[in-house]
N, C-alpha and C positions, 0 to 999 in steps of 0.2 A: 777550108774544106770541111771542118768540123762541122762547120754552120750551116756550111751547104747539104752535107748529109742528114743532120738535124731535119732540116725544114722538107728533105726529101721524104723523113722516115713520117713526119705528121701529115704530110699531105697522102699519104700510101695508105695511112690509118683512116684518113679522112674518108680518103676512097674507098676503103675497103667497107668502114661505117656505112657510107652512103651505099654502098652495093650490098650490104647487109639488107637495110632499111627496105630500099628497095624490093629487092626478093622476099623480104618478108610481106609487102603489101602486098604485093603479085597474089601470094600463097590463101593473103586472107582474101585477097578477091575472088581467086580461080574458088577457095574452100567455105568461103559462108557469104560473100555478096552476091557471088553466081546464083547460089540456090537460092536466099532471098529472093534476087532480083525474079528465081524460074517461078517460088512460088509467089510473087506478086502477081504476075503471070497468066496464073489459074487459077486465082481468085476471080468470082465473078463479077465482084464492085469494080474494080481495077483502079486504076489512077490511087489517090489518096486514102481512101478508103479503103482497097486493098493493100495499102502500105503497113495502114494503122493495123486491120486486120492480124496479119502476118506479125507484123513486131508483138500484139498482143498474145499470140498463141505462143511464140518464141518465149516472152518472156515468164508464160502459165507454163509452160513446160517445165522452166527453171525453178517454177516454186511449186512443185510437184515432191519436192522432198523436203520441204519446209514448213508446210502446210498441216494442223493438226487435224488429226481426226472429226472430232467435232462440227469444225466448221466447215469441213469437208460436208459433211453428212447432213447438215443445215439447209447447206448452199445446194446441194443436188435438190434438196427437195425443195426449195423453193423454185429452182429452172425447172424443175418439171412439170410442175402448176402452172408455172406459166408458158411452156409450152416451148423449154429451151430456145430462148429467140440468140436469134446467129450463130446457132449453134454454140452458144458459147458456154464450159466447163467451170465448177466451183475456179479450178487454178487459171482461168480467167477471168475471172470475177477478181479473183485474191491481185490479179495484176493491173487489174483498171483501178480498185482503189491505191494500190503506189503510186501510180501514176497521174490520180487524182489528188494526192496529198503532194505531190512532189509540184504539180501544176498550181496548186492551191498557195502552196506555201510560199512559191514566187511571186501570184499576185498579191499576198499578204506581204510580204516585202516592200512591194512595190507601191503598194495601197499606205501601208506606215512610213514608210520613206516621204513620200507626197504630203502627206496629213503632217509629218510631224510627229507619230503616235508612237504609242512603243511598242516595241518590237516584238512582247508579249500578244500582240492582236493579231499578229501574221498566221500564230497557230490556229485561232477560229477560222482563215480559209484553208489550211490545212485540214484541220478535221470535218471543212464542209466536201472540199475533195474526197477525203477517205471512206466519206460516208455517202457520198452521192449515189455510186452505182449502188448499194443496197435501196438507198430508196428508189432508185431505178427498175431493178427488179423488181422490190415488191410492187411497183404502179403498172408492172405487166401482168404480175399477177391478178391487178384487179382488173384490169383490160379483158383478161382473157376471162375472169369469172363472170364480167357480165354482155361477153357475147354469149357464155353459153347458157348463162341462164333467161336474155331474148331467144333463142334457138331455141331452147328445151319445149316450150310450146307446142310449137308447128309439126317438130320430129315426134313430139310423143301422139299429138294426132295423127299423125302418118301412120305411126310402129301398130298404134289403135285400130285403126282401120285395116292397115291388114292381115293383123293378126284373126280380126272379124271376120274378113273372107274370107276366113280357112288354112292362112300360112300360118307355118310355124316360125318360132322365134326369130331361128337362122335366117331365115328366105323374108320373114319380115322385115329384120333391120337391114338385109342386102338391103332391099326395096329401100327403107330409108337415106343409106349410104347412098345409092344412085338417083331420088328424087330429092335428097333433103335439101336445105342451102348451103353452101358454103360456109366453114368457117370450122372454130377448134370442137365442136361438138360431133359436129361430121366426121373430122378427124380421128374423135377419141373411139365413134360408133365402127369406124373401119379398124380401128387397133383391136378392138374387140372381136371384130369379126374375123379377123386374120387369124387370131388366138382358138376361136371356136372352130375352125377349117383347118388347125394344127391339132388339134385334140385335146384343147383344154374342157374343161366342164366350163357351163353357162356359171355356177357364183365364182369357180375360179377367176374369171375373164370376168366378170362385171365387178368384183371386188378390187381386182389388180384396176380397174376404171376410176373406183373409188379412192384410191389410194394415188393416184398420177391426179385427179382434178383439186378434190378436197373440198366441194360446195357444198355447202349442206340442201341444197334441195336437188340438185343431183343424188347425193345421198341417200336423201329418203326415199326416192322413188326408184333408186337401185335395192335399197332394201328391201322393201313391198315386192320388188319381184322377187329377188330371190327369196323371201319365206312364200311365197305363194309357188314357187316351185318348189320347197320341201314341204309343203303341205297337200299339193296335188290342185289346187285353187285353181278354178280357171282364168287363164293368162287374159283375156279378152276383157274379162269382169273389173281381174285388178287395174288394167293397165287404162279403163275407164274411168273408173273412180278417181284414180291417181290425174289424170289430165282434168280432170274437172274440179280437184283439189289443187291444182297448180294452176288456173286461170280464178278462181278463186285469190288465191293468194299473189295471185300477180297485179289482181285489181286492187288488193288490200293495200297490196305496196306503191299503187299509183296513188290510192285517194292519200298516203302518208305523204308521198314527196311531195304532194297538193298542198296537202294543208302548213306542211314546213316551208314552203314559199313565202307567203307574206313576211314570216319572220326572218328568213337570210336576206328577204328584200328590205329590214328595215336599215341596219347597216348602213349602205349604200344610199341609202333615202337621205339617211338624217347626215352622212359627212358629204356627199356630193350635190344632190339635186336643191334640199334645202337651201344652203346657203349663197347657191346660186340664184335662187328665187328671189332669198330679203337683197342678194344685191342689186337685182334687178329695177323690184319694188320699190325699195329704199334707199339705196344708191343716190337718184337725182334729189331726194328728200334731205338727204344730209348734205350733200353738195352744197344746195342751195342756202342751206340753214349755216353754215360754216360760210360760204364764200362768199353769198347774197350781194351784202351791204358791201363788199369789195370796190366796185363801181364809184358807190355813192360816197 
């Protein structure tokens, strides 16, 4: 009897454990895999990418109190040059490299496990992980600095011309906003203009411009206006000069990539094409001279 209530009293336990466990899953499913699953949902990548998404932002929330200042203040300012792609925050950033160092470091595992190596080489794909989305970011940076500086041309002959026929500033860069092409330049000329139709002043709104792109010939040609507006300068005059100085300089910067060509092209010449050529050439020449008298 002893034994038999023993074995009743562990299987009761047992049960009781397993109807714990139980109702605990329920709990987390009804309370964080529901909402996961809702905001996977209304993401608008969906499938995997909205999975990734979502786990990303979850886990930027968590280091939202870990995070020092610093790097906060870094990281913002680099996504706003570039033009916050996917919308994503410093404390998403801070959570693609964990999850780049934690990815890294398995296939370093993996990679010295195979090779033989030691286990000290795993951390270089770890630190290539940690460090990837920063060079991520900044290669959108440069993306985006040299859409707008192909754009900055055509818009500033635009902004030219009609300021020529008589618009003023507002109504000119409207005009540009809704003829110009597409792309972050456009975009930054519509933040600006949004800002001037709220009541900021023209350096306030071209300065805050300067401050979210950071290009220096953006730059310069935001500054020339704005002193030619605290000098009373006509806007038509400046804004002439300044596109004739920037096609100018845009030419300057073709004949340089010009003439730096041959030289990135030697590289490539001398390890790829040459030595495919003496083998070509020279090839049946040593063949012959080594294997010739084979026959004979």
């Amino acid at each position: 009897m002893g034994e038999l209530a023993t074995h009743a009293l562990m299987l009761g336990a047992a049960a009781s454990f397993a109807g714990f466990i139980g109702f605990l899953g329920m709990g987390l499913y009804t309370n964080l895999l529901q909402r996961f699953f809702a905001e996977v949902s209304e993401e608008s990548a969906g499938g995997v990418r909205g999975v990734g998404s979502v786990a990303i932002r979850k886990l930027g929330a968590a280091n939202r109190g870990v995070m020092w200042p610093g790097y906060e203040t870094r990281m913002r300012r680099r996504l706003t040059r570039a033009g916050e792609p996917s919308g994503y925050k410093p404390e998403d950033i801070l959570a693609l490299q964990e999850i780049g160092f934690a990815v890294g470091l398995v296939f370093g595992l993996i990679f010295t496990n195979a090779v033989k190596a030691n286990l000290a080489f795993s951390l270089v794909g770890a630190a290539v992980g940690m460090f990837y989305p920063l060079i991520w970011v900044n290669d959108q940076v440069k993306k985006r600095h040299l859409q707008i500086s192909r754009a900055l041309p055509y818009n500033l002959d635009l902004l030219t011309l009609s300021v020529e026929a008589g618009l003023d500033f507002t109504a000119a860069l409207a005009k540009v906003v809704e003829k110009g092409k597409v792309g972050p330049l456009r975009e930054e000329m519509q933040v600006v203009l949004k800002q001037l139709k709220m009541g900021k002043t023209r350096e306030e709104a071209l300065k805050a411009m300067i401050a979210r792109v950071d290009l220096p010939a953006l730059t310069s040609f935001v500054t020339a206006l704005i002193q030619a507006d605290k000098m009373g300068t006509s806007l038509g005059k400046v804004l002439r000069i300044q596109s004739t100085q920037l096609r100018i300089d845009r030419t300057q910067r073709a004949e340089k990539l010009a003439n730096e060509a041959p030289v990135k092209m030697l590289f490539p010449l001398i390890a790829c094409i040459f030595p495919t050529v003496f083998m070509v050439l020279f090839g049946p020449i040593v063949f012959a001279f080594m294997y010739g008298n084979v026959g004979g």
